[in-house]
C-alpha positions in Angstrom: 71.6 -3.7 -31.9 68.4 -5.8 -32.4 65.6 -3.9 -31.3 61.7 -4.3 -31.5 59.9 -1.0 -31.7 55.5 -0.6 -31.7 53.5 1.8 -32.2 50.1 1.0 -31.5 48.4 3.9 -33.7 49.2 5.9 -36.7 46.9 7.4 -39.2 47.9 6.4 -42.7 46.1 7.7 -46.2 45.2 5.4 -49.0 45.4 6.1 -52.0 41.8 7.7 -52.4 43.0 10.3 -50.1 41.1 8.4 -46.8 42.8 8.1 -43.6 42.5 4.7 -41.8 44.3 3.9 -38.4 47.3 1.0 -38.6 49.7 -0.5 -35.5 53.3 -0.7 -37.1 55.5 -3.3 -35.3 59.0 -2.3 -36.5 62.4 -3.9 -35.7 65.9 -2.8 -36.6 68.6 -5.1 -36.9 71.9 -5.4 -39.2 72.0 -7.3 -42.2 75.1 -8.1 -43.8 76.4 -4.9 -42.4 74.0 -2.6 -42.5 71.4 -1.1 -40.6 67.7 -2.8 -41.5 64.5 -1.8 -40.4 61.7 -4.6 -40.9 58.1 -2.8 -40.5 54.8 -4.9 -40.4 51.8 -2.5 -41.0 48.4 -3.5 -40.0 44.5 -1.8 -40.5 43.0 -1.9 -36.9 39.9 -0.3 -38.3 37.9 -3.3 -37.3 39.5 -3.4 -33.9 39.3 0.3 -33.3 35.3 0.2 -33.9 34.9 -2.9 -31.6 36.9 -1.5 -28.7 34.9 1.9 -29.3 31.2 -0.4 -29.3 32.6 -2.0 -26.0 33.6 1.3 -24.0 30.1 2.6 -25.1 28.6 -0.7 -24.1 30.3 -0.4 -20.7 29.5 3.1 -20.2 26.0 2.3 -20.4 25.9 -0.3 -18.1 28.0 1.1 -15.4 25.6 4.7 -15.7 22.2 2.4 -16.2 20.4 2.7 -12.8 19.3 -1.0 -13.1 21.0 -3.7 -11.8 22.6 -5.4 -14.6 24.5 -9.3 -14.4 25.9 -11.4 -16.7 25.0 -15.2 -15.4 26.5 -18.5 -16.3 23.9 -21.2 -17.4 24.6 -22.6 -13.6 23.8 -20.0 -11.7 27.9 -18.4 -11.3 27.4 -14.5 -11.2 30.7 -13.5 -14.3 29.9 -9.6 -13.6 28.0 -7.2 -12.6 27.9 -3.3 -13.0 28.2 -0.4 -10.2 24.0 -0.5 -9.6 24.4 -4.0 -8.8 27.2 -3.4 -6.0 24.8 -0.5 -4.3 22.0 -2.8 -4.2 23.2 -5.7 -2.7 25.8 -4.5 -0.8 28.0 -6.8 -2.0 31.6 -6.0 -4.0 32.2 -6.7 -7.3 34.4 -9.5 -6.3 31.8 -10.8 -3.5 29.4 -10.6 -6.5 31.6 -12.7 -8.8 32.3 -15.5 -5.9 28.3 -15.8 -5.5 25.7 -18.0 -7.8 22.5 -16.3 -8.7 20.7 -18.3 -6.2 22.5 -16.8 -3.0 20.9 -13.4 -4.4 17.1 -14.8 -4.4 15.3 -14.7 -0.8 14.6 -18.1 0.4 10.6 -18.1 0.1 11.1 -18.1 -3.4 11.5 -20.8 -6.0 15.0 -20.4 -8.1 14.8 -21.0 -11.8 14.0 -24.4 -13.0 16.6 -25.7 -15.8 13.8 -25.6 -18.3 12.8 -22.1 -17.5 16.8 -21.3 -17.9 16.6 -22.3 -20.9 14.0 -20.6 -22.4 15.6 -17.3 -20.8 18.4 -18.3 -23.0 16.5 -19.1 -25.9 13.6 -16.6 -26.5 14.2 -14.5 -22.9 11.9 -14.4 -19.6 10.6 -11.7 -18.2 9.3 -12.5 -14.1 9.0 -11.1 -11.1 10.5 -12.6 -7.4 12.3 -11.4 -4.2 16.0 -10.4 -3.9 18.1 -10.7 -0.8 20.8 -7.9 -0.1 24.1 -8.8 1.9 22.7 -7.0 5.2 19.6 -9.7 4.9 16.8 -7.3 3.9 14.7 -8.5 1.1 13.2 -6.1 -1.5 10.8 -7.2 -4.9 12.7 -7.3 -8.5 11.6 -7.5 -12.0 14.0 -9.3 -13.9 14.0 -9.4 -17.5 16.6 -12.5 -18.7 17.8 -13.0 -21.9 21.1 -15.4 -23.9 23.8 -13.6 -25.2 27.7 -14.7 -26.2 30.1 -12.7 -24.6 33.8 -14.0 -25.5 33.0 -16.7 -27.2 31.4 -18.0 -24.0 27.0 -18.2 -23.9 25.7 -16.6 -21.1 22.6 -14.9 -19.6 22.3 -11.1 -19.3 20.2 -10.6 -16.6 18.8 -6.8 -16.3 17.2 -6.8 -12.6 15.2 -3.6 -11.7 14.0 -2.8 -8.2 10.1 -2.5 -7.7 9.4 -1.6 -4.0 8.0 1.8 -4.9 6.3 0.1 -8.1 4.8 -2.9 -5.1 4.0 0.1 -2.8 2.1 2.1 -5.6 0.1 -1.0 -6.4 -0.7 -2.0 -2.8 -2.0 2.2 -2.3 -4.3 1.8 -5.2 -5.4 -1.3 -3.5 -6.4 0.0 -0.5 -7.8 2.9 -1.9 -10.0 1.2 -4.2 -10.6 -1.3 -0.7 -11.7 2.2 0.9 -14.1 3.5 -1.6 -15.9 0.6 -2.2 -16.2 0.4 1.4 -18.0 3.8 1.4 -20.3 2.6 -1.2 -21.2 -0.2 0.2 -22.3 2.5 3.6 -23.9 5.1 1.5 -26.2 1.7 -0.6 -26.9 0.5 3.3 -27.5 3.9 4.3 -30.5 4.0 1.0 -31.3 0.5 1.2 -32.4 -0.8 4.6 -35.0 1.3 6.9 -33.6 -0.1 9.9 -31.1 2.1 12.1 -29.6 -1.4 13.5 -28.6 -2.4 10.0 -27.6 0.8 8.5 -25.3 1.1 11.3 -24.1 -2.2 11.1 -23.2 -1.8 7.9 -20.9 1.2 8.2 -19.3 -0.5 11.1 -18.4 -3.4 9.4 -17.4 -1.5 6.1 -15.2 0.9 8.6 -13.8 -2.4 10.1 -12.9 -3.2 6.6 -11.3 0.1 5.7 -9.2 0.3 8.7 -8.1 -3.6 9.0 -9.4 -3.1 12.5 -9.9 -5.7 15.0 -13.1 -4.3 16.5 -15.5 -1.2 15.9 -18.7 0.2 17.3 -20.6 3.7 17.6 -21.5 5.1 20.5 -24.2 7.1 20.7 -24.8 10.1 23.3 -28.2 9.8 25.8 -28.6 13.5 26.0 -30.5 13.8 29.2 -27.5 11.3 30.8 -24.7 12.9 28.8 -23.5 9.0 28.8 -22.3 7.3 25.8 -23.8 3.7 25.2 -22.5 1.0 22.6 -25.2 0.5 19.8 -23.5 -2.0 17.5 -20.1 -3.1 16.8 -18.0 -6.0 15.1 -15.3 -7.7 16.5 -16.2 -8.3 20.1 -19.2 -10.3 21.5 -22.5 -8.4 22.1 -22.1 -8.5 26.2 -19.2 -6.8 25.6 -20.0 -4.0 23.5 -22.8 -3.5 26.2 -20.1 -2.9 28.7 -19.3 0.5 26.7 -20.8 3.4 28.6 -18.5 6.2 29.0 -19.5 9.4 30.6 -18.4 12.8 28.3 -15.3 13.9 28.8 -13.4 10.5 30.1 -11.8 8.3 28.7 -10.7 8.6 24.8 -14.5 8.6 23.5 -15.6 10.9 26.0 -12.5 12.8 25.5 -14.2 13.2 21.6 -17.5 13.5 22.3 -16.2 16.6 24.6 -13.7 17.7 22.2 -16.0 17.1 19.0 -12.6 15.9 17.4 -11.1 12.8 16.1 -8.3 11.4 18.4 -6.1 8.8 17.6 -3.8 6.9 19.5 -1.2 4.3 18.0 -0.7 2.7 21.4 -3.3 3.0 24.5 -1.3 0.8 27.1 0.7 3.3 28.4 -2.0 6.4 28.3 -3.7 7.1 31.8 -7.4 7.9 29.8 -7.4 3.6 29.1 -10.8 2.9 30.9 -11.1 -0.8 30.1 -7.7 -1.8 30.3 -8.6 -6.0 30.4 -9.3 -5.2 26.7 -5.9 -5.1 26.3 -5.0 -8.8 27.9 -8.4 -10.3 27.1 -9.0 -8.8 23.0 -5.4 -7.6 22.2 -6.7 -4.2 21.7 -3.8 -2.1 21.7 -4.8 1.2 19.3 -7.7 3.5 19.6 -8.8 5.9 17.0 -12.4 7.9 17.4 -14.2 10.1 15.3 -17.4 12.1 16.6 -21.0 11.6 14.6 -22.3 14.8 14.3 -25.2 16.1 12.4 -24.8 19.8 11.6 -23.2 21.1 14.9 -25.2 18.4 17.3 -23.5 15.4 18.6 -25.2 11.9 18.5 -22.0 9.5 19.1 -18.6 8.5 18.7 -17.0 6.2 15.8 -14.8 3.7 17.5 -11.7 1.8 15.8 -9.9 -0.4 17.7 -6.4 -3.0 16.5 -4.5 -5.6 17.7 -0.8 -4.2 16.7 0.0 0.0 17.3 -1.4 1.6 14.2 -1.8 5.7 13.1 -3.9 6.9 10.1 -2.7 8.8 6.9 -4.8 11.5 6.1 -6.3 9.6 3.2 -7.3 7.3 5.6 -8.3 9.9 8.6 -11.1 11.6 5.5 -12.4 8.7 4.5 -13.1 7.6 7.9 -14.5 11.1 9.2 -16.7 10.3 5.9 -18.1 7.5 7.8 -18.9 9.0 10.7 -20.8 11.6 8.8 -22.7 8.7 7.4 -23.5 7.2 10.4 -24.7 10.3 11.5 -27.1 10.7 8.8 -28.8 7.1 9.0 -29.5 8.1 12.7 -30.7 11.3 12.2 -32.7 9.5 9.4 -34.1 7.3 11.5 -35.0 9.8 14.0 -36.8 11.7 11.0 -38.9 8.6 10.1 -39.7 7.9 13.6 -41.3 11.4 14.6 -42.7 11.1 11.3 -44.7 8.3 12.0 -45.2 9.7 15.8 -46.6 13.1 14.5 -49.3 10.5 11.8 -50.5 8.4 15.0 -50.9 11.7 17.0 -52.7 13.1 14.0 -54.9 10.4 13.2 -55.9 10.4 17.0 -56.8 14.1 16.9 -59.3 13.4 13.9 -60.5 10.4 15.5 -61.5 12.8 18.5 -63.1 15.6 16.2 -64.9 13.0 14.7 -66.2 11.9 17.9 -66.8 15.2 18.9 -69.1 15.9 15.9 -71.6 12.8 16.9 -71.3 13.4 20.3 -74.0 16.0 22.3 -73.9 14.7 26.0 -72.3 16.8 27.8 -71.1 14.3 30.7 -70.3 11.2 27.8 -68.1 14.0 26.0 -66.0 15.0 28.7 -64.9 11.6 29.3 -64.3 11.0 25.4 -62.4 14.5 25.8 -60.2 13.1 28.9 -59.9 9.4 27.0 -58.8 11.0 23.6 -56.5 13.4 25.4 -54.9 10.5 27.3 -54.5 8.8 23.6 -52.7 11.8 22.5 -50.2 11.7 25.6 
């Protein structure tokens, strides 16, 4: 009987001796009587190396760890590989169903048709804000380029997730935020002879570092053992005068006591909150205190204070503690230069009264310049 018979590889030699692969459709029938068997031979060389360049093709994008999609000049999503499906949480065949557009978040602009197509001409490289299926957004580069895929022009879209790229960036940020903010201290610190304005200074730059709503130092009365507001940002002068905390209560007197930093993401529930109408009248919510010491003596607190709950990294917490130590410096500084010029004026009065002494010889006059000189001195 009629039959059709395939076989979709054989390896066949030319005559050179090389072997090329062939599909032989054969098909036996009788002719006249007799058994016939018709054979059509064909070289599938060509077909052979395209389906091998398309498995390694597809290998490479189902294994590549970026997203990769092939778009229609509308929008349509054709296909998409195996990264694709885990970022967006979407099936291959929810992925196929959606236009490009349903993937972008919807604070950002979509593709003009101009800019789609120069990403099919010459390819376009930008940056924007993809939505998964749960709702979450996250920040892609997408890199865009034309490309003819059966016949059929398309765009290949490769789409590579940045949030640790976006986080790296906003880190080096803030840390170049932070140190800047410590030179600006240390150039106040050098600069300006006034305690007020040194200390202002570093309270504003910690202010800056911290993204704090308010900050002040404290500094310690030492006969009182009370801790008094000097200067701060963020609250009105009265205010900061309202600051006096005894050692040992409250959270700055708990550092002051302690001679620690303390830091607490969220004061409203803590029983040591002193001035608890911050919290409805500022929107102070965290607290985070450093002490200002000079060698082992205590002169104040550093006080940080936000509007939302907020803890420290450890970057953040030296940096900070850096600070304090400035502060500490300018006062102690300040105290230098103050008995400095105390000790002159007590010095110039004791040669003032040796000099006096020298011209003076009656007794009675230089008793009384003795008791008026002595008084100076006190």
């Amino acid at each position: 009987p009629d039959a059709v018979v395939r076989i979709p590889r054989r390896l066949h030699r030319k005559r050179d001796g090389s072997i090329f692969p062939v599909e032989i459709t054969g098909r036996f029938f009788i002719w006249r009587g007799r058994p016939v068997h018709l054979a059509a031979i064909r070289d599938i060389t060509e077909r052979q190396q395209a389906e091998a360049a398309l498995a390694h093709y597809r290998l490479l994008v189902e294994q590549a760890r970026d997203i990769v999609l092939f778009v229609r000049r509308d929008g349509r999503i054709l296909e998409g590989n195996l990264a694709a499906v885990q970022a967006y949480g979407h099936t291959l065949d929810e992925l196929r169903a959606l236009n490009i557009r349903d993937l972008r978040d919807p604070s950002t602009q979509a593709l003009s048709e101009d800019e789609m197509a120069r990403a099919d001409a010459e390819g376009l490289l930008f940056e924007t804000i993809h939505r998964r299926k749960d709702g979450t957004a996250f920040p892609v580069e997408v890199s865009s380029r034309g490309t003819d895929v059966e016949g059929e022009r398309v765009l290949l879209s490769i789409v590579r997730d940045i949030t640790d790229r976006k986080r790296a960036e906003q880190a080096l940020a803030i840390r170049s935020r932070q140190l800047e903010a410590v030179l600006h201290a240390s150039k106040a610190i050098q600069s300006s002879p006034d305690l007020e304005t040194r200390l202002r200074e570093i309270v504003g730059q910690v202010a800056t570092i911290a993204d704090a709503s308010a900050a002040r130092i404290l500094l310690l009365e030492e006969d009182t053992r009370l801790l008094r507001g000097r200067v701060g940002v963020g609250l009105t002068p009265e205010t900061d005068q309202e600051f006096v905390i005894p050692v040992g209560e409250s959270f700055s007197g708990h550092v002051a006591a302690t001679r620690t930093p303390l830091v607490v993401p969220d004061t409203r529930t803590d029983p040591r909150l002193r001035w608890r109408d911050h919290v409805t009248r500022f929107g102070l919510i965290s607290y985070a205190g450093w002490p200002v010491m000079f060698r082992d003596r205590l002169l104040g607190v550093l006080v940080i204070n936000t509007t939302a709950v907020r803890s420290y990294t450890p970057e953040e917490m030296a940096i900070l503690s850096h600070l304090a130590d400035q502060a500490a410096i300018a006062i102690e500084n300040a105290r230098l230069i103050h008995d400095q010029r105390e000790r002159g004026e007590q010095l110039e009065a004791l040669r003032a009264t040796t000099a006096d002494l020298i011209r003076e010889l009656d007794l009675t006059r230089l008793l009384r310049l003795l008791i008026a000189r002595a008084a100076d001195l006190v």
